[in-house]
N, CA, C and O atoms as a Maestro MAE file, in Angstrom:
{
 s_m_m2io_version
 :::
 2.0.0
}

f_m_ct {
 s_m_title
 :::
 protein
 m_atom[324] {
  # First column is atom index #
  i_m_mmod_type
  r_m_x_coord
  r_m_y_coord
  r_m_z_coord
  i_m_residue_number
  s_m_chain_name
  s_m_pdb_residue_name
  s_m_pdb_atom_name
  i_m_atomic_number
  :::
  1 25 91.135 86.421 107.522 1 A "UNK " " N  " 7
  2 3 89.824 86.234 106.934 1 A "UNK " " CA " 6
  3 2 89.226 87.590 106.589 1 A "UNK " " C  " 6
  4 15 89.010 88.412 107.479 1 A "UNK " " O  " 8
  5 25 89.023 87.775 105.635 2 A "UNK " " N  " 7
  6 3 88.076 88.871 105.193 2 A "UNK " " CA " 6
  7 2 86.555 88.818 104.986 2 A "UNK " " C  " 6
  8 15 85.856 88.012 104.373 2 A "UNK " " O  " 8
  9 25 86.269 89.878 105.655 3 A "UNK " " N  " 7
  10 3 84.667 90.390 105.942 3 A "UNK " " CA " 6
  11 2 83.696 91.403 104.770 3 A "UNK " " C  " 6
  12 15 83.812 92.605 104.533 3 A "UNK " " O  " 8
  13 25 83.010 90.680 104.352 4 A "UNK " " N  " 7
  14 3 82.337 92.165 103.667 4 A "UNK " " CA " 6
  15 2 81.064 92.351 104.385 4 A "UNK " " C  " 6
  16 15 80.536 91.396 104.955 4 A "UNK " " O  " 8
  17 25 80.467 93.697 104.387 5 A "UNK " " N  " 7
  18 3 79.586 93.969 104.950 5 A "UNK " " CA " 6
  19 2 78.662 95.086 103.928 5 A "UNK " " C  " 6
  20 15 79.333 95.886 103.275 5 A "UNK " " O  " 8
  21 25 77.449 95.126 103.822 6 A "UNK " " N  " 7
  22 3 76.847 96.203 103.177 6 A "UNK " " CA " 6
  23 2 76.167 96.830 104.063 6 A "UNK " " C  " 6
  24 15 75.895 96.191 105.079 6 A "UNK " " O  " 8
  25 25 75.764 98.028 103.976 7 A "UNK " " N  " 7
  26 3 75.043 98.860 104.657 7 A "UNK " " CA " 6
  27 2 73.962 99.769 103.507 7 A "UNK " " C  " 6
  28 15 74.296 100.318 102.457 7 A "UNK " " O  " 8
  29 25 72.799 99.700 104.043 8 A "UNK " " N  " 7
  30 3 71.792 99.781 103.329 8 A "UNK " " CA " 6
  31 2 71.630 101.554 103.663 8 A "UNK " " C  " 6
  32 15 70.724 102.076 103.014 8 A "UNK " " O  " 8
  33 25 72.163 102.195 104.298 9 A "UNK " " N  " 7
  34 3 71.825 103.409 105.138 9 A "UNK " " CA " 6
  35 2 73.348 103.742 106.376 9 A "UNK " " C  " 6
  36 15 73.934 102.954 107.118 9 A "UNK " " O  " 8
  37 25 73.524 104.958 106.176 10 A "UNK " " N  " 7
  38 3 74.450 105.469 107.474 10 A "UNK " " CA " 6
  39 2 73.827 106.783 107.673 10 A "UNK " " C  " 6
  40 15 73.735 107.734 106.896 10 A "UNK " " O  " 8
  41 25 73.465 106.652 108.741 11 A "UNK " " N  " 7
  42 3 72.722 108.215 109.412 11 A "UNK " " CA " 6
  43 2 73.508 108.635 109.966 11 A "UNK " " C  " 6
  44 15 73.032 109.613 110.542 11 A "UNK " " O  " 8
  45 25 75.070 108.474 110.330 12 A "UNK " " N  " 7
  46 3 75.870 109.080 111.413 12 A "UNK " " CA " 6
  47 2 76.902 109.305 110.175 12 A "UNK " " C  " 6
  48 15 77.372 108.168 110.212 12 A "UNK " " O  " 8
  49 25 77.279 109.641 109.598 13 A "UNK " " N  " 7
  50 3 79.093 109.500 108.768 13 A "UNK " " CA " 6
  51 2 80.077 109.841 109.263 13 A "UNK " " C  " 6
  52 15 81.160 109.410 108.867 13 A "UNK " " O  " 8
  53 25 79.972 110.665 110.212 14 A "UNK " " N  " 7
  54 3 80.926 111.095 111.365 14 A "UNK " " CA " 6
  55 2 81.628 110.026 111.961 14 A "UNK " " C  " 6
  56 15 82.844 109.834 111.941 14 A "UNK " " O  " 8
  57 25 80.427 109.105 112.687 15 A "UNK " " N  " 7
  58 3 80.486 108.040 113.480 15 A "UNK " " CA " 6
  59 2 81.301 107.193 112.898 15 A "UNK " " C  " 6
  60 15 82.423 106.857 113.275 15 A "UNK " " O  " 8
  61 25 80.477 106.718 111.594 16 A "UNK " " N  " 7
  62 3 80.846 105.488 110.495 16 A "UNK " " CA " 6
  63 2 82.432 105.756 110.476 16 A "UNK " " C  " 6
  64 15 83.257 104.914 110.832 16 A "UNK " " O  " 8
  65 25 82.858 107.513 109.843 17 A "UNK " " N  " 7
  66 3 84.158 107.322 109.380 17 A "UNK " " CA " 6
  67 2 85.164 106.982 111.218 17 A "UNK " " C  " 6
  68 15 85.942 106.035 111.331 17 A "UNK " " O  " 8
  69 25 84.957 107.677 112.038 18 A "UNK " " N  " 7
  70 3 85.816 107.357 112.959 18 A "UNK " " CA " 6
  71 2 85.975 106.123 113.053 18 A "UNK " " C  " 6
  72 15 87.074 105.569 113.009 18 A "UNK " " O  " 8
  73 25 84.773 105.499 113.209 19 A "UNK " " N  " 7
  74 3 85.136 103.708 113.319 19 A "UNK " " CA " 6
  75 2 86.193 103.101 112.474 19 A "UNK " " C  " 6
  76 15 87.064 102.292 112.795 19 A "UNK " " O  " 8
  77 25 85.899 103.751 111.130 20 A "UNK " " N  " 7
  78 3 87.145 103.375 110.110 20 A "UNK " " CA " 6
  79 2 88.543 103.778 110.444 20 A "UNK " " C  " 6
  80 15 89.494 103.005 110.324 20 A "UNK " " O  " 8
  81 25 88.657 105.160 110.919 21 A "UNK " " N  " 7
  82 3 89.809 105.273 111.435 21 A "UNK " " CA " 6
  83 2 90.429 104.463 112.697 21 A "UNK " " C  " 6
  84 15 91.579 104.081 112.910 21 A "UNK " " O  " 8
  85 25 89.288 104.349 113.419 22 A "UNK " " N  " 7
  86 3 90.382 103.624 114.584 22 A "UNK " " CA " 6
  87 2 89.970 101.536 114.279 22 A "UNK " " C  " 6
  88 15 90.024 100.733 115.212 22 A "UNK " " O  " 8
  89 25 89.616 101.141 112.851 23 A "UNK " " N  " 7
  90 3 89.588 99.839 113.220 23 A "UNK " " CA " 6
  91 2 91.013 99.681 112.979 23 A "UNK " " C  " 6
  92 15 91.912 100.503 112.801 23 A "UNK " " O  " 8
  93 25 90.981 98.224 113.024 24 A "UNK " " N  " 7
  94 3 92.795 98.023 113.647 24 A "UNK " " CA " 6
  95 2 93.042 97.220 112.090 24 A "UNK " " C  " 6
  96 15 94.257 97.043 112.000 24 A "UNK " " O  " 8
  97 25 92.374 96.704 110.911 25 A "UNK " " N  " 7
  98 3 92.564 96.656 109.472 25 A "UNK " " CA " 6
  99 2 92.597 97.583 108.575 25 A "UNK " " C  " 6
  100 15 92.704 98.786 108.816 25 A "UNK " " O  " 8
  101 25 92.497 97.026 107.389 26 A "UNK " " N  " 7
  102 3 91.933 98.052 106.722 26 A "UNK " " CA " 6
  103 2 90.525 97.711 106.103 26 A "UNK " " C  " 6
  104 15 90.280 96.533 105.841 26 A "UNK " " O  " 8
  105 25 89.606 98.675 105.863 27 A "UNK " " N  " 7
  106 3 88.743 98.548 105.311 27 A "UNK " " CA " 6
  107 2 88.402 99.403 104.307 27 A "UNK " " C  " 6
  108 15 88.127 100.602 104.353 27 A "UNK " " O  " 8
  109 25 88.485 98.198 102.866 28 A "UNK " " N  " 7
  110 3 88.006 98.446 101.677 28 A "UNK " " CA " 6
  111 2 86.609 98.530 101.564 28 A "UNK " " C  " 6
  112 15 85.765 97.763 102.028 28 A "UNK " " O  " 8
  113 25 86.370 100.164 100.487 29 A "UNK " " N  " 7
  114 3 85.423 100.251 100.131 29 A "UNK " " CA " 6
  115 2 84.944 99.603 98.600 29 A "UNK " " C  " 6
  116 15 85.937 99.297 97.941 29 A "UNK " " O  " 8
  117 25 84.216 99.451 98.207 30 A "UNK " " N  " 7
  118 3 83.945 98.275 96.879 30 A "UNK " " CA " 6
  119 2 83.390 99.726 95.884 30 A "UNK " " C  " 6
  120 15 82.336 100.109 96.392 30 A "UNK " " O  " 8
  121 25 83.680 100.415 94.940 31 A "UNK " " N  " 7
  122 3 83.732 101.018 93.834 31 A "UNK " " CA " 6
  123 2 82.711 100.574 92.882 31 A "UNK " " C  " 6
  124 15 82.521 99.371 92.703 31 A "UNK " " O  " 8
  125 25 81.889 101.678 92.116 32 A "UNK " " N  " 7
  126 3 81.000 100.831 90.981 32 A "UNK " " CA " 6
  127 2 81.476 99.765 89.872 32 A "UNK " " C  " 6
  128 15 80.940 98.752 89.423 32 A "UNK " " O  " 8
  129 25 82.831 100.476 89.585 33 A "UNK " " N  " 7
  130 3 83.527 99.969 88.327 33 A "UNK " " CA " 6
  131 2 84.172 98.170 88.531 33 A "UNK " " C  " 6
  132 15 84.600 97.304 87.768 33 A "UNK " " O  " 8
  133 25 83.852 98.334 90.430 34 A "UNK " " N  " 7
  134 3 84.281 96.647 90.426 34 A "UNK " " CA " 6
  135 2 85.718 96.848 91.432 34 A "UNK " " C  " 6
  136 15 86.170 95.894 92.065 34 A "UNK " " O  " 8
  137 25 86.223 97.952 91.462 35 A "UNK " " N  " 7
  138 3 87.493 98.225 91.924 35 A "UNK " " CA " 6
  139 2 87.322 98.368 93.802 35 A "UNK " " C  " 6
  140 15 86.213 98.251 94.323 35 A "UNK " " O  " 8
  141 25 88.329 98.577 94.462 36 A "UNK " " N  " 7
  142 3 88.281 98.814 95.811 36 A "UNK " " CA " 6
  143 2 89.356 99.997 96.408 36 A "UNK " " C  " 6
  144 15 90.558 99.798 96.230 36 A "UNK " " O  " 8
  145 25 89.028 100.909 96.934 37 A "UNK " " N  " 7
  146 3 90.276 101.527 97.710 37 A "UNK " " CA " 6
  147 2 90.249 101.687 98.957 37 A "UNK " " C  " 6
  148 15 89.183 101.153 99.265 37 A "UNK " " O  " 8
  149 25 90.696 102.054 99.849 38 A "UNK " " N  " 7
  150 3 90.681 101.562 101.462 38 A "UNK " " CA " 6
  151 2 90.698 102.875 101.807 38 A "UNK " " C  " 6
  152 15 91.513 103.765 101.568 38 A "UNK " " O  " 8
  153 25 89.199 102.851 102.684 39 A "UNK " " N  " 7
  154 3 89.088 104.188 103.118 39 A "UNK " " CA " 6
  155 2 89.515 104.641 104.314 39 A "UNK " " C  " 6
  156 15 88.655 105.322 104.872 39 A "UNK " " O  " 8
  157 25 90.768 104.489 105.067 40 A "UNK " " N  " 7
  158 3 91.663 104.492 105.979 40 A "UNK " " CA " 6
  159 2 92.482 105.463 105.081 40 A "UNK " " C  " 6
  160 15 92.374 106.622 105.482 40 A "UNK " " O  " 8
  161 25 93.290 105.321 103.954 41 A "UNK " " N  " 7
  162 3 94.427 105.584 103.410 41 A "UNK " " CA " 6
  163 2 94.047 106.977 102.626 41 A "UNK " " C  " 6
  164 15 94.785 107.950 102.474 41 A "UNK " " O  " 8
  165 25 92.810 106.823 102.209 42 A "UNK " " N  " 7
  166 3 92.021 107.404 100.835 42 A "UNK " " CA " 6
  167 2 91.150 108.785 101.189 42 A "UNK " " C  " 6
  168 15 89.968 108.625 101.492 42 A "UNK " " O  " 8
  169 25 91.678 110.079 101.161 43 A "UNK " " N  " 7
  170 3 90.840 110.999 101.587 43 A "UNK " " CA " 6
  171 2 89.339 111.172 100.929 43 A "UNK " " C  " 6
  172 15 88.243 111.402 101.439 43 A "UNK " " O  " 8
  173 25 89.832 110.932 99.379 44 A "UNK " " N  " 7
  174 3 88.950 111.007 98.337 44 A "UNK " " CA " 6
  175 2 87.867 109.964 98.509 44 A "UNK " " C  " 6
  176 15 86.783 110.217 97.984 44 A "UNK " " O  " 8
  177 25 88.014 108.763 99.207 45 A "UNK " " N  " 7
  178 3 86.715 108.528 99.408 45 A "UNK " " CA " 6
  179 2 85.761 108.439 100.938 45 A "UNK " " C  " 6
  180 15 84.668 108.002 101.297 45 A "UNK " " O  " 8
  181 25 86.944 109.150 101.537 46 A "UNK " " N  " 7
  182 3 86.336 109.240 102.702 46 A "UNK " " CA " 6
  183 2 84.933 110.596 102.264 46 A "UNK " " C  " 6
  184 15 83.812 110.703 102.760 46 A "UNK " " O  " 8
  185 25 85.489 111.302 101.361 47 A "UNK " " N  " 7
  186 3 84.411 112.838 100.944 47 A "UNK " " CA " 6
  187 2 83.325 111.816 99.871 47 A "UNK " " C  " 6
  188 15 82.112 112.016 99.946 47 A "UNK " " O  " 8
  189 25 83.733 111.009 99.142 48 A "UNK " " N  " 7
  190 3 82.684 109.849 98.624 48 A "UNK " " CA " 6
  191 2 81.683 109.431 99.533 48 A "UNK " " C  " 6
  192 15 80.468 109.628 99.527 48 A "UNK " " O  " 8
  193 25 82.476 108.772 100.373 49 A "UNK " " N  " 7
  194 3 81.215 108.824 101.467 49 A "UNK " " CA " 6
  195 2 80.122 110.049 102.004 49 A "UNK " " C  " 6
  196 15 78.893 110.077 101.948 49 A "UNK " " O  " 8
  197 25 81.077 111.011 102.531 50 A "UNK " " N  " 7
  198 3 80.425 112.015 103.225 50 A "UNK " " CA " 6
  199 2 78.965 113.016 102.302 50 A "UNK " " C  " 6
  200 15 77.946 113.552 102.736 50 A "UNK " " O  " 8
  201 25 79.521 112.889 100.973 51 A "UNK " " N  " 7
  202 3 78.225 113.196 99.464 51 A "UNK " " CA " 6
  203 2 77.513 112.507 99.104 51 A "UNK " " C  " 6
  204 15 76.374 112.934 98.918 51 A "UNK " " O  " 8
  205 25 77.827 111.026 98.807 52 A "UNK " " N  " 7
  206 3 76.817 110.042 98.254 52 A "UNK " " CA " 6
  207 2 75.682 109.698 98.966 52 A "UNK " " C  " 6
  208 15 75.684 109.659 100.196 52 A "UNK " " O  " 8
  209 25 74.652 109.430 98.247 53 A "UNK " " N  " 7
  210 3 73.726 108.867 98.457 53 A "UNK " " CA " 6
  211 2 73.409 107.450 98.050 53 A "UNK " " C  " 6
  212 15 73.001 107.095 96.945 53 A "UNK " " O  " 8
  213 25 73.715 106.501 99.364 54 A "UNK " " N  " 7
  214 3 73.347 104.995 98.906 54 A "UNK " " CA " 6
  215 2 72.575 104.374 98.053 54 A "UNK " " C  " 6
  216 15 71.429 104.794 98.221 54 A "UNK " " O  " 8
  217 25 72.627 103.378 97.003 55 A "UNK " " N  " 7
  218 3 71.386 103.362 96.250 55 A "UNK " " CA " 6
  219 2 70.711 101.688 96.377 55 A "UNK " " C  " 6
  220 15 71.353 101.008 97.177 55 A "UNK " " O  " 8
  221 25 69.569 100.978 95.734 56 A "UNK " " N  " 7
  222 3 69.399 100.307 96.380 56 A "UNK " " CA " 6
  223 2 70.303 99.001 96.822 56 A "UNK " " C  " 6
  224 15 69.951 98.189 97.677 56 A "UNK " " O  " 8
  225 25 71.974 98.939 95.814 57 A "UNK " " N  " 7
  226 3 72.486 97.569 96.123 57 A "UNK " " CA " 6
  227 2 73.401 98.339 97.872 57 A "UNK " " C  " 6
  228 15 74.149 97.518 98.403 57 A "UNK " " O  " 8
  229 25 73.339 99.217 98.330 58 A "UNK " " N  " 7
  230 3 74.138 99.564 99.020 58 A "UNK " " CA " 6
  231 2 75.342 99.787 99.360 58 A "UNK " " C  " 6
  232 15 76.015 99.266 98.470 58 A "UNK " " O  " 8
  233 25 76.024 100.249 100.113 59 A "UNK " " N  " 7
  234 3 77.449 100.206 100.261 59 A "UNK " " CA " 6
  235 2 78.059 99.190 101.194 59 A "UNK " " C  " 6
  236 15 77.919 98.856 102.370 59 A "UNK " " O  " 8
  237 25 79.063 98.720 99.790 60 A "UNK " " N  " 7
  238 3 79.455 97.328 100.231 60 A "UNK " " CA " 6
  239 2 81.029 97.736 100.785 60 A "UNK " " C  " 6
  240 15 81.765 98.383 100.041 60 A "UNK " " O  " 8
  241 25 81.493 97.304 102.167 61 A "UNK " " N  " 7
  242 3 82.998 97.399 102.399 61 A "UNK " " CA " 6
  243 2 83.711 95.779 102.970 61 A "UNK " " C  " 6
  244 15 83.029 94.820 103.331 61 A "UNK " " O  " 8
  245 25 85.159 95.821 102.922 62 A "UNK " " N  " 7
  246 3 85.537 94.580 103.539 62 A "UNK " " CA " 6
  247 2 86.514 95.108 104.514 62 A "UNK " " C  " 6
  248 15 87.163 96.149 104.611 62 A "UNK " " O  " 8
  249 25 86.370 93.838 105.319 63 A "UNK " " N  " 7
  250 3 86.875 94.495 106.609 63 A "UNK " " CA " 6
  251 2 88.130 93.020 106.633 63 A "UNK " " C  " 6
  252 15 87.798 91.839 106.739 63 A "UNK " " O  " 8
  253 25 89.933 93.675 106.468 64 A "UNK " " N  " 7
  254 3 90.569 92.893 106.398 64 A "UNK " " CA " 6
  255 2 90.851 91.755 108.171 64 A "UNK " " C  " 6
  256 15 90.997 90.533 108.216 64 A "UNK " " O  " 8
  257 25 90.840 92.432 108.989 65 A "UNK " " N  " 7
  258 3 90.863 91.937 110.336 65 A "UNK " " CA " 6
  259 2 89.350 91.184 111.350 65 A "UNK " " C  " 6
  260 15 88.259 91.492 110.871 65 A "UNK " " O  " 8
  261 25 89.316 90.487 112.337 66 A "UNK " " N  " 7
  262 3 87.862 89.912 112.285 66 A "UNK " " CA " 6
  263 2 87.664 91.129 113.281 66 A "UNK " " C  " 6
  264 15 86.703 91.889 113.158 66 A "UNK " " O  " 8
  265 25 88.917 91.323 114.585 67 A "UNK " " N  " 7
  266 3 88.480 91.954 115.212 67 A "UNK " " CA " 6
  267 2 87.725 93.466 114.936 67 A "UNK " " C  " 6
  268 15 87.357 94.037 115.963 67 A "UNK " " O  " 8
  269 25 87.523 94.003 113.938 68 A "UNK " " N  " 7
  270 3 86.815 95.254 113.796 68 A "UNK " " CA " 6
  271 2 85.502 94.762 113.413 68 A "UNK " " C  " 6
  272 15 84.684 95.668 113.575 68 A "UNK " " O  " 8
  273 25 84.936 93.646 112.949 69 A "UNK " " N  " 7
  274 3 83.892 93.471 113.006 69 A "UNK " " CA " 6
  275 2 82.609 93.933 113.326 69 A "UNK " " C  " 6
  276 15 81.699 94.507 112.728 69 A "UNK " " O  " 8
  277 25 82.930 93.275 115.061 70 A "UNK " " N  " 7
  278 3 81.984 94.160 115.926 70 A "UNK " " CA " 6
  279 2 81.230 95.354 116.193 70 A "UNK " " C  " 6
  280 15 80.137 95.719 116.625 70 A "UNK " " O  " 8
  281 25 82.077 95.699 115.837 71 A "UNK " " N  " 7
  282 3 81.812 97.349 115.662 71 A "UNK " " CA " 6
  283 2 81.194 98.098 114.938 71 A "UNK " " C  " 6
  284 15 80.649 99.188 115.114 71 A "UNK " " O  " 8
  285 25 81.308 97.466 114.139 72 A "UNK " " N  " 7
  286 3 80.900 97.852 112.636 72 A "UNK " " CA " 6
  287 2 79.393 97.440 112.904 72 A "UNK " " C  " 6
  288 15 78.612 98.325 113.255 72 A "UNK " " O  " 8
  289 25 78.860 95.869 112.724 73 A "UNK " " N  " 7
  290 3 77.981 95.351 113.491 73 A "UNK " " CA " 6
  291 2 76.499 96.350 114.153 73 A "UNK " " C  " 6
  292 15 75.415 96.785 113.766 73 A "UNK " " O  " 8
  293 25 77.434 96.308 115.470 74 A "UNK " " N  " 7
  294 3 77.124 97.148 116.056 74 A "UNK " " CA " 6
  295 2 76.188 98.746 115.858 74 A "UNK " " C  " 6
  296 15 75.187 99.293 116.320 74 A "UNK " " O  " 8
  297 25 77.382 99.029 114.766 75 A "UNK " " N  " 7
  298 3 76.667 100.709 114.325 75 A "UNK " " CA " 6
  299 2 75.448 100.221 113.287 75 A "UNK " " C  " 6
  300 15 74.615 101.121 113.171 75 A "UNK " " O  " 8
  301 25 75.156 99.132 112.571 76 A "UNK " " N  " 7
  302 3 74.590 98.956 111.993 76 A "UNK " " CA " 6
  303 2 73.247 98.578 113.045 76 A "UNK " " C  " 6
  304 15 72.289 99.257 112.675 76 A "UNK " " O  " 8
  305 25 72.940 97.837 114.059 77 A "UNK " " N  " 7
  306 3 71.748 97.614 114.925 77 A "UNK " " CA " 6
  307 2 71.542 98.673 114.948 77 A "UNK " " C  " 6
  308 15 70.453 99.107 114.573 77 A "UNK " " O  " 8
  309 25 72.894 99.760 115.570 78 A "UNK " " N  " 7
  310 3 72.303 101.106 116.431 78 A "UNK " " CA " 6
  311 2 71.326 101.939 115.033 78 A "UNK " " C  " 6
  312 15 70.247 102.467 115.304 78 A "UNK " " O  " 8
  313 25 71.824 101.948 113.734 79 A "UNK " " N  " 7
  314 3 71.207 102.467 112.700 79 A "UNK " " CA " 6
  315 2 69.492 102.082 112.198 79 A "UNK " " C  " 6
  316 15 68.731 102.700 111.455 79 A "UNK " " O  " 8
  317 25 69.315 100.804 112.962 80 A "UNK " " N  " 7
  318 3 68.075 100.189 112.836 80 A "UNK " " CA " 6
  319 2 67.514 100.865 113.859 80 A "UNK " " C  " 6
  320 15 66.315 100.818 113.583 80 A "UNK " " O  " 8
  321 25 67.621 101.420 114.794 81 A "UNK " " N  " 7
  322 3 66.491 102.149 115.774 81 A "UNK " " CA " 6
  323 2 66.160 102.917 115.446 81 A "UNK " " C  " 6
  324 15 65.316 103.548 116.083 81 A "UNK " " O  " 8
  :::
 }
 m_bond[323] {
  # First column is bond index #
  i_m_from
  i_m_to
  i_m_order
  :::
  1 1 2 1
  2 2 3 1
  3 3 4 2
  4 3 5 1
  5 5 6 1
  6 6 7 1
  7 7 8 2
  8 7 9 1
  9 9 10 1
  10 10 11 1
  11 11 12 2
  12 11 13 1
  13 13 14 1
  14 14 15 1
  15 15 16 2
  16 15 17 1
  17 17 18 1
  18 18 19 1
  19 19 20 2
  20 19 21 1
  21 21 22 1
  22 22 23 1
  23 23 24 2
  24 23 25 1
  25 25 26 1
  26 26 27 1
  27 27 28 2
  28 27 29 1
  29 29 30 1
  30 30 31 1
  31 31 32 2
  32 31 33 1
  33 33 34 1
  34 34 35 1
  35 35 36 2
  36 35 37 1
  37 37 38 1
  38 38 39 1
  39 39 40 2
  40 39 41 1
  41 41 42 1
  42 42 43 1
  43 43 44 2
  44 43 45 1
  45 45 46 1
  46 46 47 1
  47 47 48 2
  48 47 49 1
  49 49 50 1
  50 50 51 1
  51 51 52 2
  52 51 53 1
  53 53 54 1
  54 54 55 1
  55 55 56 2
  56 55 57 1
  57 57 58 1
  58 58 59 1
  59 59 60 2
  60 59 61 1
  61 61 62 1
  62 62 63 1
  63 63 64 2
  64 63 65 1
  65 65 66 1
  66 66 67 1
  67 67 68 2
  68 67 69 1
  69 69 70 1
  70 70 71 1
  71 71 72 2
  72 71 73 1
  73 73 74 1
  74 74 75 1
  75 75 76 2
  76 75 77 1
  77 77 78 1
  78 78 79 1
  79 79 80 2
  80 79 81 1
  81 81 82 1
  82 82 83 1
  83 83 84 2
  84 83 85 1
  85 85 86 1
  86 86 87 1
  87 87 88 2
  88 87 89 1
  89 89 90 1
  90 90 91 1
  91 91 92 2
  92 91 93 1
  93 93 94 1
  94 94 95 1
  95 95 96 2
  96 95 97 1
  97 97 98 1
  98 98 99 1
  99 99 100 2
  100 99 101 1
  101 101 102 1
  102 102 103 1
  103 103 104 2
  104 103 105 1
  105 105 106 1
  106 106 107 1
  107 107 108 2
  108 107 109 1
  109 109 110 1
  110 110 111 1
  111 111 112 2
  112 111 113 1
  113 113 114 1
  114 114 115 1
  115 115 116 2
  116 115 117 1
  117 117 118 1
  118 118 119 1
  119 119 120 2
  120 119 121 1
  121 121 122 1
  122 122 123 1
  123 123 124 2
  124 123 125 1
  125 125 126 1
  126 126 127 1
  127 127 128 2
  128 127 129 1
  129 129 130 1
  130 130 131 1
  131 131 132 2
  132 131 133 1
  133 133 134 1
  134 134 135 1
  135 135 136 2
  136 135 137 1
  137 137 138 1
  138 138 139 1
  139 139 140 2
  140 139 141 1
  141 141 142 1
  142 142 143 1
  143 143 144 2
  144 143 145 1
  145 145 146 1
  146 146 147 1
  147 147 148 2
  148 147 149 1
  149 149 150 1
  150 150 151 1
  151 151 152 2
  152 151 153 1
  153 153 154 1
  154 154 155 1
  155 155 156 2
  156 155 157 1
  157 157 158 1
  158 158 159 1
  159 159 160 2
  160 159 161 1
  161 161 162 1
  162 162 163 1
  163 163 164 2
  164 163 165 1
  165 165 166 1
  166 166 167 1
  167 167 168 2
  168 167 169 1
  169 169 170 1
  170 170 171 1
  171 171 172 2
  172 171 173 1
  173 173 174 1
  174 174 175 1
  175 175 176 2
  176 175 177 1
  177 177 178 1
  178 178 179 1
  179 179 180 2
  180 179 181 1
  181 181 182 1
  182 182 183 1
  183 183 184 2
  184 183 185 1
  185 185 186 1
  186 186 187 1
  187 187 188 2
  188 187 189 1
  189 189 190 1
  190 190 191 1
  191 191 192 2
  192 191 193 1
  193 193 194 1
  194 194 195 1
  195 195 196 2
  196 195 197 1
  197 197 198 1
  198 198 199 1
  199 199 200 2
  200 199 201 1
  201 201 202 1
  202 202 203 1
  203 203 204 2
  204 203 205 1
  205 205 206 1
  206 206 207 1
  207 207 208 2
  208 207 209 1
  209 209 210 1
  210 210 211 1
  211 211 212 2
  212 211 213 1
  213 213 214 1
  214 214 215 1
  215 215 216 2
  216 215 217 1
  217 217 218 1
  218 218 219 1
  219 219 220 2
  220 219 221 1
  221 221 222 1
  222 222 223 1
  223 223 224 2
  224 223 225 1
  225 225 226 1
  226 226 227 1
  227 227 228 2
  228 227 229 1
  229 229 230 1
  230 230 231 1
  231 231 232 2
  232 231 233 1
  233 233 234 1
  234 234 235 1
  235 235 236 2
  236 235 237 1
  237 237 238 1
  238 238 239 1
  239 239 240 2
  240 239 241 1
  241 241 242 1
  242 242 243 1
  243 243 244 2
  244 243 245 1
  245 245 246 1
  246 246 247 1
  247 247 248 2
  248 247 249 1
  249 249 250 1
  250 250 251 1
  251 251 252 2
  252 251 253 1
  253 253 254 1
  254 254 255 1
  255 255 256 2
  256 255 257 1
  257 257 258 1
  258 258 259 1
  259 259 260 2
  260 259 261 1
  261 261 262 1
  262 262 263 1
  263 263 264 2
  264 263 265 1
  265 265 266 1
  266 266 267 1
  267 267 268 2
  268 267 269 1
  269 269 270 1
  270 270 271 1
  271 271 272 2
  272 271 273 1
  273 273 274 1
  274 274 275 1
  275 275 276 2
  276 275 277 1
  277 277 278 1
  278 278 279 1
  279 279 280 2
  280 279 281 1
  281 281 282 1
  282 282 283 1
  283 283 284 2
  284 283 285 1
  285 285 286 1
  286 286 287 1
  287 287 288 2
  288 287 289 1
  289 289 290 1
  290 290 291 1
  291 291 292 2
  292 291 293 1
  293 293 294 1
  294 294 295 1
  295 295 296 2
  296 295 297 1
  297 297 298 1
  298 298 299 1
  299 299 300 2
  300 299 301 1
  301 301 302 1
  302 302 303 1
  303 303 304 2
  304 303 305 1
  305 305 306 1
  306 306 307 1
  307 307 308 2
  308 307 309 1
  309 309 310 1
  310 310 311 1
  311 311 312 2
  312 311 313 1
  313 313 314 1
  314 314 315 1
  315 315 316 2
  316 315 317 1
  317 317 318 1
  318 318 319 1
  319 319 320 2
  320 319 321 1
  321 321 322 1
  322 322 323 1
  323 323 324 2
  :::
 }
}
């Protein structure tokens, strides 16, 4: 089952990317043009991330496994405090 998730804001990118590295899928990032590349595999958008500035539709990713979910989840509450 695949997950998408948006995030309106990441105040940590450090955080965000480790999570990506150690989830146990992969997780695609969603591209303007409509396209996806998986920022596990993809240096180039791991530095996409680390420059951009979210705009208001946010950054949308899918998360191929359920178990990384959580986590993800997770950093997103912790981002609401």
């Amino acid at each position: 089952m695949l997950t998408t998730l948006t995030f309106c804001t990441i105040p940590n990118t450090d955080k965000f990317l480790n999570m990506v590295t150690q989830s146990c899928g992969n997780v695609m990032l969603h591209l303007p043009d409509g396209s996806m590349c998986d920022l596990k595999q993809s240096n180039i958008a791991r530095q996409f991330i680390r420059m951009m500035s979210i705009g208001k539709d946010g950054l949308r990713i899918t998360l191929s496994k359920e178990n990384d979910i959580s986590s993800f989840i997770r950093y997103m509450q912790e981002s609401a405090l």
